[in-house]
Each structure stands twice: as C-alpha cells, then as structure tokens.
C-alpha positions in Angstrom: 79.2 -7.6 74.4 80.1 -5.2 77.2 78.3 -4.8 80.5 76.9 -1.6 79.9 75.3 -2.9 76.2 73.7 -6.2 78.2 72.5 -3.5 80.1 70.6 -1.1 78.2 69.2 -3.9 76.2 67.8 -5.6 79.0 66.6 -2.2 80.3 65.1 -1.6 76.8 63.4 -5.1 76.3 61.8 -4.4 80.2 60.5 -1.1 79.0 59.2 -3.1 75.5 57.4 -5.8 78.3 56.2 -3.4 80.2 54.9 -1.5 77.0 53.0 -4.8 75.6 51.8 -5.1 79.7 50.6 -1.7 79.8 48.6 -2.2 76.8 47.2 -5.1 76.8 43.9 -4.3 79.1 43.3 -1.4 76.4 43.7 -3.8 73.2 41.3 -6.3 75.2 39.0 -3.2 75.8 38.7 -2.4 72.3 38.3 -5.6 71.1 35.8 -6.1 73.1 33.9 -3.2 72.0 34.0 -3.7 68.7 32.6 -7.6 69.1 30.0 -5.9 71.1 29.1 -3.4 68.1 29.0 -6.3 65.7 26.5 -8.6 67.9 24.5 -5.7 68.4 24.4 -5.2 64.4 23.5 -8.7 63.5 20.9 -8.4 65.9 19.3 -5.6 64.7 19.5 -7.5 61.3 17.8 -10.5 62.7 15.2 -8.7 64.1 14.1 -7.0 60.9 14.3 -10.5 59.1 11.5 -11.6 62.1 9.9 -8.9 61.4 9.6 -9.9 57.9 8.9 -13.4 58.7 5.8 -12.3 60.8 4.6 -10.2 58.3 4.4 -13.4 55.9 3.0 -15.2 58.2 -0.1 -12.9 58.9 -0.2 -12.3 55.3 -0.6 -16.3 54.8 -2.8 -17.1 57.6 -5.1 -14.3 56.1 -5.1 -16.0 52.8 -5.8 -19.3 54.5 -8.5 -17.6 56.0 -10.1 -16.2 53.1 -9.9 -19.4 51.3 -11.6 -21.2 54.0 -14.6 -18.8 53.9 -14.7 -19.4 50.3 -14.9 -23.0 50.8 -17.4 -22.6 53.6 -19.4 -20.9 50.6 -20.6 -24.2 48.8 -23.1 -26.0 50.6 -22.2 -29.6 50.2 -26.0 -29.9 48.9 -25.5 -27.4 46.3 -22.2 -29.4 45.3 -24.3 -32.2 44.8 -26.7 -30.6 42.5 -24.0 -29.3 40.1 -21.9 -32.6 40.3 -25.1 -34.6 39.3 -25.6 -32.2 35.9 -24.7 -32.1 32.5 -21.3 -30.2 32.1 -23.1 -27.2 29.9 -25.8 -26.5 32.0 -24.0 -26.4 35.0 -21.7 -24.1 33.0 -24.4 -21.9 32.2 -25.9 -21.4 35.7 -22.3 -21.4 37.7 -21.4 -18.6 34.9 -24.3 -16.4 36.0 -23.5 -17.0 39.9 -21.6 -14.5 42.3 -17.8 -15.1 41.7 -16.8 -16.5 45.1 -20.0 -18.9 45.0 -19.3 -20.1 42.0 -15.7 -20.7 42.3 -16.3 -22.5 45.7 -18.7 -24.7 44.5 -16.2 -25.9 41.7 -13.4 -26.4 43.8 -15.5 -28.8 45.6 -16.6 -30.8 42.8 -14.8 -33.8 41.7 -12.3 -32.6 39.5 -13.2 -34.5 36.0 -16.4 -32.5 36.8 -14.8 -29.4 37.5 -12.9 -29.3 34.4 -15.6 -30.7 32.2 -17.5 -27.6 33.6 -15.0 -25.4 32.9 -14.2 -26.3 29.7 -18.1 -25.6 28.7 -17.5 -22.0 30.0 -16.6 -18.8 28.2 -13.2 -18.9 28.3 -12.3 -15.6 30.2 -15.1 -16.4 33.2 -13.5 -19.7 33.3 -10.0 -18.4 34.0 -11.7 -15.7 36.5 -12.9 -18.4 38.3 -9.7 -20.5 38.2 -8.0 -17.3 39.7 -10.7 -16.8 42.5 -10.0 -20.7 43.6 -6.2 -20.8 43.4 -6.1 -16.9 45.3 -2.3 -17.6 46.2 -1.1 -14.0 47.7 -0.1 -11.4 45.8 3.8 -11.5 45.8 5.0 -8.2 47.1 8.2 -6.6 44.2 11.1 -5.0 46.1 9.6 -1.2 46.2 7.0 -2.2 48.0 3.9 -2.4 45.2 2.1 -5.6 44.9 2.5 -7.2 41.5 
C-alpha cells in the first residue's frame, strides 16, 4: 500500500472515531430519555393498579363491616331461645322476622340447628336468608355494572 493510501485511511478511520466520539453523549442522551419515558409509564400503571387495590380494600372492609352489624343483631339470649326449640317452630317465627334479624340469629346458631331450621322453611325465604348471611360483595363485570 502506498503512503498516500495509509494515509487517507488513517485520516478516514480518525474522522469514523471522531464520528462514533461525537455521538456518543447524544445516543447516551436518548437512551436515557426513553428509559425515563418507560419508568414513568409503568408507574402510572402501578399507580392505577393501587388505585384499584384500595378500592377493594374499602369495598371489603365495608362488607366486613356490614356483616359485623348483622352479627351484632342477634342477642346471644335470643340465640338461645331459638337454639333450645323445635326446628318448625323456630322456622315459623324466624320466617316472619325482619330479614337481617333473622338471618343473624341463624348464623349464630349451632349449625345442625341452623340447617334443621332451614330445612323447615319455605324454600325461597330459606335461600333469602342464606343470601343475607353469606352477603359476599357483589363482583363488579368489566363495564363497570355490578352483577
């Protein structure tokens, strides 16, 4: 190879290096911007999935809440009473009580009693009942209507 050739290629691979050199802070730049975009999108993402999470977690502490006022609702004196009579009279008398009452008082009753009670019932009071004392929360479909 002749001294000129050497020459221009090493003059060209310098202007190559230099190139790369010159570019290197911009290429850094944008690579940082673009990691910066992405953090910043997955944390908007993770914030709408706490917001969701706190949402359910409202939505379960009211249901706790409500259940334990049902609860609260049966005197453990009433209990008694019920637990201590025949399957179809308690049956008769539960079925003529205020919903909530009477579900709360058979939840706390021993659960052959409960279910001997129960079975004594009209069928579609007893299945209201068994609705009012397993109230889980109404699942929410994706458009936004409970089901």
């Amino acid at each position: 190879m002749s001294g000129t050739a050497f020459a221009q290629e090493n003059a060209a691979e310098a202007k190559g290096s230099n190139f790369c050199a010159n570019i290197a802070d911009a290429a850094a730049d944008t690579r940082f911007a673009l990691q910066k975009a992405e953090l910043a999108s997955m944390e908007k993402e993770i914030e709408g999935r706490l917001k969701i999470l706190e949402a359910k977690r409202a939505e379960y502490e009211e249901w706790l809440r409500r259940r334990n006022e049902v609860l609260a609702k049966a005197d453990k004196t009433v209990v008694a009473i019920y637990s201590r009579m025949r399957p179809e009279a308690a049956a008769l008398q539960l079925g003529n009580m205020e919903d909530e009452i009477a579900a709360a008082v058979i939840a706390e009753l021993n659960p052959r009693v409960a279910s001997a009670v129960l079975n004594e019932m009209e069928p579609a009071r007893a299945a209201q009942l068994a609705n009012i004392i397993t109230d889980a929360p109404k699942r929410v479909a994706n458009n936004g209507r409970k089901e």
